[in-house]
C-alpha atoms as an extended CHARMM CRD file, in Angstrom:
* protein
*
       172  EXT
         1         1  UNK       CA             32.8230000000       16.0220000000       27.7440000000  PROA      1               0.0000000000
         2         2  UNK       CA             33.2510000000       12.3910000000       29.4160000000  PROA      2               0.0000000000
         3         3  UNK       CA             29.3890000000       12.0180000000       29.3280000000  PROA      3               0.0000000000
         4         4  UNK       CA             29.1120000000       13.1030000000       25.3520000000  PROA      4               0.0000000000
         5         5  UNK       CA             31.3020000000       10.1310000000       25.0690000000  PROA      5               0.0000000000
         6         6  UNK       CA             29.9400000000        8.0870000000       26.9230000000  PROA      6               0.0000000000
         7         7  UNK       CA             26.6620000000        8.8800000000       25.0630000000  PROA      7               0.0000000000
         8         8  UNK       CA             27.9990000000        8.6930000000       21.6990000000  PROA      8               0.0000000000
         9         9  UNK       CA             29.4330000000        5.0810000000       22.3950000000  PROA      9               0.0000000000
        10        10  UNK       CA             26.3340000000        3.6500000000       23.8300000000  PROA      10              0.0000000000
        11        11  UNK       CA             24.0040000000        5.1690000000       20.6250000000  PROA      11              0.0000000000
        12        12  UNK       CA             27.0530000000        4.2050000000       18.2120000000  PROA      12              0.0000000000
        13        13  UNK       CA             26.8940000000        0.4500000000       19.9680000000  PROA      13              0.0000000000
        14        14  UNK       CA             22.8490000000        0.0800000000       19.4270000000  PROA      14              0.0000000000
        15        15  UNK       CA             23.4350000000        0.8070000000       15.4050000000  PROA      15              0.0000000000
        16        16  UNK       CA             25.6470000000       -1.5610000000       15.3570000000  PROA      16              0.0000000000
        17        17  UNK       CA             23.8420000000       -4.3270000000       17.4910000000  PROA      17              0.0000000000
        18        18  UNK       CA             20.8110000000       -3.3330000000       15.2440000000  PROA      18              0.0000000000
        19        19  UNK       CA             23.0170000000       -3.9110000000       12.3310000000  PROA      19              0.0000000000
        20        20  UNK       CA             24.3210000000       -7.4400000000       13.0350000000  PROA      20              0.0000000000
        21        21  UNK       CA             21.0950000000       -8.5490000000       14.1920000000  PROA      21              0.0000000000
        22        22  UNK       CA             19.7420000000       -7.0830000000       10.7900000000  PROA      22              0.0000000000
        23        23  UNK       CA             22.2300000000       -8.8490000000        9.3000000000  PROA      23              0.0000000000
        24        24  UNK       CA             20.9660000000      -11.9760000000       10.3570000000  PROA      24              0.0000000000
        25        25  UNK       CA             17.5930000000      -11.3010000000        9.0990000000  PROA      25              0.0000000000
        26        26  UNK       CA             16.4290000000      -12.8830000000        6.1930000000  PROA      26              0.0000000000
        27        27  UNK       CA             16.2010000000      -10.1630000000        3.1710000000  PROA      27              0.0000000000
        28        28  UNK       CA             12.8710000000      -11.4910000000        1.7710000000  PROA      28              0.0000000000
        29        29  UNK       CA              9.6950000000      -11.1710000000        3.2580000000  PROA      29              0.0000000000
        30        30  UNK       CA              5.7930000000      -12.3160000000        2.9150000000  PROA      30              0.0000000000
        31        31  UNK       CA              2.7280000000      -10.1030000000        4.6540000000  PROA      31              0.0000000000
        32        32  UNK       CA             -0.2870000000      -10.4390000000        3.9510000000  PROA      32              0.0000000000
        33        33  UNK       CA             -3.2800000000       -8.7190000000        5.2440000000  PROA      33              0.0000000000
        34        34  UNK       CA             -7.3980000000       -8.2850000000        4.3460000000  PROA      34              0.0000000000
        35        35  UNK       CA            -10.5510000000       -6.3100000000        5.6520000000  PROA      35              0.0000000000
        36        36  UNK       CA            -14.0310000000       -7.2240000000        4.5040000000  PROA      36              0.0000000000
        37        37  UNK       CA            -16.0140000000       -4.0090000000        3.0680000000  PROA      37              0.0000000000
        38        38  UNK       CA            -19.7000000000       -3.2970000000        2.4480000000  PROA      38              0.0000000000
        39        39  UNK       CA            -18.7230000000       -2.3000000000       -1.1970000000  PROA      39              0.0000000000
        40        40  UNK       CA            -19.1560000000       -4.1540000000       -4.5760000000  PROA      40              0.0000000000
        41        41  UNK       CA            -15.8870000000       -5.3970000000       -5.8330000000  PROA      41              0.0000000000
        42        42  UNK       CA            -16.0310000000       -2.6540000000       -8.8490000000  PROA      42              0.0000000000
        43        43  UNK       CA            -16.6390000000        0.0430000000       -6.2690000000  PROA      43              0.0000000000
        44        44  UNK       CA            -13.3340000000       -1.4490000000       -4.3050000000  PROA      44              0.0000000000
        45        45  UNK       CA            -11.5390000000       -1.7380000000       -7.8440000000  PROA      45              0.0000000000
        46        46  UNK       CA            -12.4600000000        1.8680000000       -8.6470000000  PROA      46              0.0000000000
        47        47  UNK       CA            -10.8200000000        3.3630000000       -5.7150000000  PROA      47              0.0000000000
        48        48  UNK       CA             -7.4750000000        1.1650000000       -5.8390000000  PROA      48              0.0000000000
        49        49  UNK       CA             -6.9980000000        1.6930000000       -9.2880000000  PROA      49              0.0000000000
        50        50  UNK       CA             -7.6450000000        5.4230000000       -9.5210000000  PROA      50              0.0000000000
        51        51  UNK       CA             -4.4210000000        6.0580000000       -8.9670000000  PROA      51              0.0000000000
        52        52  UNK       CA             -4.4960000000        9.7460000000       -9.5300000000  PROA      52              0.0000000000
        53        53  UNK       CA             -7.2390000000       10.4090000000       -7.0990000000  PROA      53              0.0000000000
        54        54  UNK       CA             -5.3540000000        8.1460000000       -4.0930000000  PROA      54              0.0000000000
        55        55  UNK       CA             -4.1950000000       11.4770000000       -2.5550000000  PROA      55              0.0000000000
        56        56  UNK       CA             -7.6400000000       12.3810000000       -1.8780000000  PROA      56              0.0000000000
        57        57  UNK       CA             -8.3790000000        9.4910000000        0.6310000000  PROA      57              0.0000000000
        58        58  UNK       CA             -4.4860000000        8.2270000000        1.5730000000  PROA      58              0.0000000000
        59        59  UNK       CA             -3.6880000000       10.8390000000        4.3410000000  PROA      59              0.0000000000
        60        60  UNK       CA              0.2830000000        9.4370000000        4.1150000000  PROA      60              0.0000000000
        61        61  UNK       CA              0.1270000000       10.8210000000        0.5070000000  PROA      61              0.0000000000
        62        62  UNK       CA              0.6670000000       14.8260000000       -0.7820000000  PROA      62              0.0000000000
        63        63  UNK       CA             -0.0950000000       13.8100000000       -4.5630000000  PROA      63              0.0000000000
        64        64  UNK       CA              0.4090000000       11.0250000000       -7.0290000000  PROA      64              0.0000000000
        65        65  UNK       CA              2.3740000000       12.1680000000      -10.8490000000  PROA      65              0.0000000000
        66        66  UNK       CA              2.1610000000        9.9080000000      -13.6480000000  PROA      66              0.0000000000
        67        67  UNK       CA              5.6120000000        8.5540000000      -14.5780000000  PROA      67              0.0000000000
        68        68  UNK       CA              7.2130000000        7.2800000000      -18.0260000000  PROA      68              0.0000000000
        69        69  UNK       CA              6.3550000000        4.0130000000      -18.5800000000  PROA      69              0.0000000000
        70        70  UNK       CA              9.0350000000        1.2740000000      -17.5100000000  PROA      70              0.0000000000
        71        71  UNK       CA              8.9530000000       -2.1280000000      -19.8440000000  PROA      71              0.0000000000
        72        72  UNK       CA              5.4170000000       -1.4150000000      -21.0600000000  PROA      72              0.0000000000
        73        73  UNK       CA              3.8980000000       -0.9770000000      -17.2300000000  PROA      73              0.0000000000
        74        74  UNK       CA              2.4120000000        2.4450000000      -16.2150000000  PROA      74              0.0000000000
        75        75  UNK       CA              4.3900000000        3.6600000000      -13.7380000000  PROA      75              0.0000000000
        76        76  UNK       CA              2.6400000000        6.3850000000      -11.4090000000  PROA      76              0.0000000000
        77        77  UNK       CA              5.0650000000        8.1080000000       -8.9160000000  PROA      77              0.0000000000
        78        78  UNK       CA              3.5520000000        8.5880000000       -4.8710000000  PROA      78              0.0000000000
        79        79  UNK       CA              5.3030000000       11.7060000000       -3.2670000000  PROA      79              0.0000000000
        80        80  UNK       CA              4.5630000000       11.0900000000        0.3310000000  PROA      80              0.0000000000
        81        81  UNK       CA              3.8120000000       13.7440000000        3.1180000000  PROA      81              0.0000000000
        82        82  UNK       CA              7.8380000000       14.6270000000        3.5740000000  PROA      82              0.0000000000
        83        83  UNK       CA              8.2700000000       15.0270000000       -0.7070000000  PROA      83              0.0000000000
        84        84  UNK       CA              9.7060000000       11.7320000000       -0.8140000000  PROA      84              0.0000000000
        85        85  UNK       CA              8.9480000000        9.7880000000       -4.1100000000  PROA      85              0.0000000000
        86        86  UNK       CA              8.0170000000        5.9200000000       -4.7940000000  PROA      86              0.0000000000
        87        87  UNK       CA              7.4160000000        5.3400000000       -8.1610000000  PROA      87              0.0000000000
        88        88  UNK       CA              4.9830000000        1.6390000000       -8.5660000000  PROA      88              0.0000000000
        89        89  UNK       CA              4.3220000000        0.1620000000      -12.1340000000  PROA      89              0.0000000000
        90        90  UNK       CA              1.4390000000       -1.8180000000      -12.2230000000  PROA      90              0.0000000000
        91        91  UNK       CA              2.7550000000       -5.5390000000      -13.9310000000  PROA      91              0.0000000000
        92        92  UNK       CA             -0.3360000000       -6.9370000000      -13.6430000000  PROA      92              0.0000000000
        93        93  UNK       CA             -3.9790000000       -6.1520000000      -14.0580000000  PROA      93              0.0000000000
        94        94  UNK       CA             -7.4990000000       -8.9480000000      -13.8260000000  PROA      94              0.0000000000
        95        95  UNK       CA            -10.3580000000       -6.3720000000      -13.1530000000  PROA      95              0.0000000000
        96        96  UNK       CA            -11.8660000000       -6.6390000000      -10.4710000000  PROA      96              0.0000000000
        97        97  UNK       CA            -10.0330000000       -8.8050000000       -8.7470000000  PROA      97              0.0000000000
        98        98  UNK       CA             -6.3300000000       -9.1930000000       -8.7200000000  PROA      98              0.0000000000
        99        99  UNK       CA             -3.5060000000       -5.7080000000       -9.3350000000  PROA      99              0.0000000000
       100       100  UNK       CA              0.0340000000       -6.2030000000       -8.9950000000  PROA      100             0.0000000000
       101       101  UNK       CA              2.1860000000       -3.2540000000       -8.5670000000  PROA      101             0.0000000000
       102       102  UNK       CA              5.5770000000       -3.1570000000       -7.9920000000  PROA      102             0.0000000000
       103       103  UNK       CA              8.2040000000       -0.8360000000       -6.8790000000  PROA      103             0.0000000000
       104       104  UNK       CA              9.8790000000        0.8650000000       -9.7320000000  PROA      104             0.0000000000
       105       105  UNK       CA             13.1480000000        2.3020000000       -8.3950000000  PROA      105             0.0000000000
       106       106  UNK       CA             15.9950000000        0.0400000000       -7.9930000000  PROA      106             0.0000000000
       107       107  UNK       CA             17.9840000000        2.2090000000       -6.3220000000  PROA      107             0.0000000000
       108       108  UNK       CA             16.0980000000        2.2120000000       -2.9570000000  PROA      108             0.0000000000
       109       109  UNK       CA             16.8940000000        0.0670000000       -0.6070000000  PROA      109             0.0000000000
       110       110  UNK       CA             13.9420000000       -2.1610000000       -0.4050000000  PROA      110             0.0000000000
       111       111  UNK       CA             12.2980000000       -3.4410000000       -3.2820000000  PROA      111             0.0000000000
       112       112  UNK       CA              9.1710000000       -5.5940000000       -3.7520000000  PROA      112             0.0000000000
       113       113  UNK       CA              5.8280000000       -6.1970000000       -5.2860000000  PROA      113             0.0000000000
       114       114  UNK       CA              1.9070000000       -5.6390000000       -3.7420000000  PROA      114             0.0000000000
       115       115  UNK       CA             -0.3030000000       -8.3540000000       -4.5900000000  PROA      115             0.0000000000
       116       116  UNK       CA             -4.3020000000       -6.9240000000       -4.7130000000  PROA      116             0.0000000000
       117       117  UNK       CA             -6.8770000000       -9.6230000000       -4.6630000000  PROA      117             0.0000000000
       118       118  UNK       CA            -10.9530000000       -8.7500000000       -4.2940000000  PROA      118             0.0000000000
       119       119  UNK       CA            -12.9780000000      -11.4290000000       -3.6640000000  PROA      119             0.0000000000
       120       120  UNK       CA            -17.0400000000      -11.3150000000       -2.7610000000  PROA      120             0.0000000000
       121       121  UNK       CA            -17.7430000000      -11.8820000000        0.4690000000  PROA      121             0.0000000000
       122       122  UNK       CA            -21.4330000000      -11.6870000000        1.2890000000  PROA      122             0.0000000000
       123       123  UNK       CA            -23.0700000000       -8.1700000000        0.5700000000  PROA      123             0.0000000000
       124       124  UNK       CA            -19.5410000000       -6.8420000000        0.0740000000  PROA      124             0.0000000000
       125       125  UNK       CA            -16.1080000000       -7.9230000000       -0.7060000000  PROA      125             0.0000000000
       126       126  UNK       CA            -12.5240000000       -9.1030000000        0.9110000000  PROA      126             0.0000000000
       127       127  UNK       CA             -9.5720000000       -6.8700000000        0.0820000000  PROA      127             0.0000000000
       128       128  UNK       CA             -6.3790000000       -8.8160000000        0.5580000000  PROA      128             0.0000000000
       129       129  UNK       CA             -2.7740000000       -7.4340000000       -0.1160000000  PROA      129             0.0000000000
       130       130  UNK       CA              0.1320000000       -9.1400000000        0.1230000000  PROA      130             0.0000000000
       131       131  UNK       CA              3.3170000000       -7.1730000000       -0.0990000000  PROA      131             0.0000000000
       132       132  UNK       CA              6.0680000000       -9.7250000000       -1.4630000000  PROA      132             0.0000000000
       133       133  UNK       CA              9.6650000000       -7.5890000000       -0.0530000000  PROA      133             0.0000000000
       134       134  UNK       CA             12.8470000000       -7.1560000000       -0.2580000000  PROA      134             0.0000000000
       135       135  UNK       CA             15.2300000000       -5.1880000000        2.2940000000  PROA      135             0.0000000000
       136       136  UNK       CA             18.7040000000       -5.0200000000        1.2950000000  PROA      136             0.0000000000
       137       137  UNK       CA             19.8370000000       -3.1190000000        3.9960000000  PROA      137             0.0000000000
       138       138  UNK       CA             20.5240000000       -4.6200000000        7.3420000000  PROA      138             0.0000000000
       139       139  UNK       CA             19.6580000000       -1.8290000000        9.3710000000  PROA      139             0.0000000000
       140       140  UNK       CA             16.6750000000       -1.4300000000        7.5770000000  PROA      140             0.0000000000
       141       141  UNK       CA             15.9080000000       -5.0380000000        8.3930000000  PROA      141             0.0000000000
       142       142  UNK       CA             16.0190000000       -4.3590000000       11.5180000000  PROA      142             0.0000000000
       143       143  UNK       CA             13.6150000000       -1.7870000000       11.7050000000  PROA      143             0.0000000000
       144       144  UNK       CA             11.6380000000       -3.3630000000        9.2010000000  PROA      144             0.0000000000
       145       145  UNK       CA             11.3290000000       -6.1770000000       11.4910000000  PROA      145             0.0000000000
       146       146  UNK       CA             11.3980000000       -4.8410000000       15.0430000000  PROA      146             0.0000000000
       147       147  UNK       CA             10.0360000000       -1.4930000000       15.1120000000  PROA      147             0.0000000000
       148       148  UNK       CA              7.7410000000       -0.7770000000       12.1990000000  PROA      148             0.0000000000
       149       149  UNK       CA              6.3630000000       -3.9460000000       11.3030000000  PROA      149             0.0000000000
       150       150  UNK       CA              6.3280000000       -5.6940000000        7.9570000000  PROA      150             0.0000000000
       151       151  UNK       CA              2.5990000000       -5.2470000000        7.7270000000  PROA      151             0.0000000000
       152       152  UNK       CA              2.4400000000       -1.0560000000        8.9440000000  PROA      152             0.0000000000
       153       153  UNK       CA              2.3040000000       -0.0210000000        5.4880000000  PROA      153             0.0000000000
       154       154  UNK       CA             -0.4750000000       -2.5140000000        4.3580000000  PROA      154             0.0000000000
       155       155  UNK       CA             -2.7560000000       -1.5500000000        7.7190000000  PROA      155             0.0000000000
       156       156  UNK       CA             -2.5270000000        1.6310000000        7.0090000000  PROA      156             0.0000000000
       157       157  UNK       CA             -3.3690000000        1.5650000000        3.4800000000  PROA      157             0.0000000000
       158       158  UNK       CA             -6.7610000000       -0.7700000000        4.3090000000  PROA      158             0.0000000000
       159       159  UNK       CA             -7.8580000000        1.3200000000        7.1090000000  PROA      159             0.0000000000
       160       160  UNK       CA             -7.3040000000        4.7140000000        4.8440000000  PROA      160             0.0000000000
       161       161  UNK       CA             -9.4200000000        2.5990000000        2.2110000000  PROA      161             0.0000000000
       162       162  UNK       CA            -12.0590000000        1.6250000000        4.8530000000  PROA      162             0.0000000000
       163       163  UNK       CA            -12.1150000000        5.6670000000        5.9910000000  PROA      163             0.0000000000
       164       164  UNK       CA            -12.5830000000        5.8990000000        2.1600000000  PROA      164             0.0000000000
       165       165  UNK       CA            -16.5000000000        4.6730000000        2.3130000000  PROA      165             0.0000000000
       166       166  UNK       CA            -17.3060000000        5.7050000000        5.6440000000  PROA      166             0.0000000000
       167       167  UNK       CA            -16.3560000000        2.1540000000        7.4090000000  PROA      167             0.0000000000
       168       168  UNK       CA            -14.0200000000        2.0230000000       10.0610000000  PROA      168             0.0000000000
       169       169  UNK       CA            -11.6760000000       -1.8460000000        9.9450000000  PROA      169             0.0000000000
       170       170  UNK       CA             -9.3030000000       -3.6880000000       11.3520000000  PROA      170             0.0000000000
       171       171  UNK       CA             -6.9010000000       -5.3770000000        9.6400000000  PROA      171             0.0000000000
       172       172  UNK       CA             -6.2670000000       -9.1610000000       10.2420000000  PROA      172             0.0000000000
C-alpha cells in the first residue's frame, strides 16, 4: 500500500510540475511549415479544398460532415480516428493560393487559425501552412510544447498530402 502511495505522489507531482511550467508558457503560438510538390497549384488547391473527400487521403481522419454555417463561413466538421469532432470554418478564400480556416468551437481548449499559401515553385508548387494558436490550458501547453510539438499536426497533414500524389516529403 506504501508503494501505491508512493506512486501516486510522484505521478500527482509531474502534473503539477507540467502544470506550472505550462503555466509559464506563453498561450499564443506561430508554426509554420512547407513541402515543395510536383503538382500544379490547382491540382494542390483541389485536394485542400475538397473538404469532403479529405478522409480519403488523411489517415488521422474517419470522415468529414458539413456543419451549419457560423457568421457566413462554411463550417465542415473533422471526426478524427477516436470520434472526436473539430469543426473549421473557412474565413478566407484567394484560389489558388491562400485558405484560411479556423477552428470553430470555442469551447475547446485551444483555439486558432491555419494559414494555406501555394506558391509556384519550378514544375510544381510550395505548400506552406502556418497554424496561428492558442492553448488556454497550461497543461496542454505543456504538452503542446514539450511532447507533441507545435508543428506535429501540420507535418502530418503535408506528408498525408504528399502520400496524396504518390510523393513522399519532408517537412521543413
Amino acid at each position: 500500500m506504501k508503494w501505491i502511495l508512493i506512486v501516486v505522489a510522484i505521478l500527482a507531482g509531474l502534473v503539477a510540475v507540467a502544470a506550472l511550467v505550462g503555466s509559464l508558457l506563453p498561450r499564443d503560438h506561430v508554426a509554420s511549415r512547407s513541402v515543395r510538390l510536383r503538382q500544379s497549384r490547382e491540382a494542390v488547391w483541389q485536394a485542400i479544398t475538397d473538404y469532403a473527400g479529405a478522409a480519403s487521403w488523411r489517415p488521422s481522419l474517419r470522415s468529414v460532415e458539413r456543419a451549419p454555417d457560423q457568421d457566413g463561413h462554411a463550417v465542415w466538421k473533422e471526426i478524427d480516428r477516436h470520434g472526436e469532432a473539430m469543426p473549421l470554418a473557412t474565413i478566407e478564400e484567394a484560389p489558388p493560393t491562400r485558405l484560411v480556416r479556423k477552428i470553430a468551437d470555442p469551447g475547446l481548449p485551444f483555439d486558432g487559425t491555419w494559414t494555406y499559401e501555394v506558391v509556384p515553385d519550378g514544375e510544381g508548387c510550395r505548400i506552406t501552412i502556418t497554424e496561428r494558436g492558442e492553448v488556454k490550458h497550461a497543461l496542454f501547453r505543456f504538452v503542446g510544447r514539450f511532447v507533441l510539438g507545435y508543428t506535429s499536426t501540420i507535418d502530418t497533414y503535408l506528408k498525408a498530402l504528399g502520400r496524396k500524389f504518390g510523393e513522399d516529403v519532408v517537412p521543413s
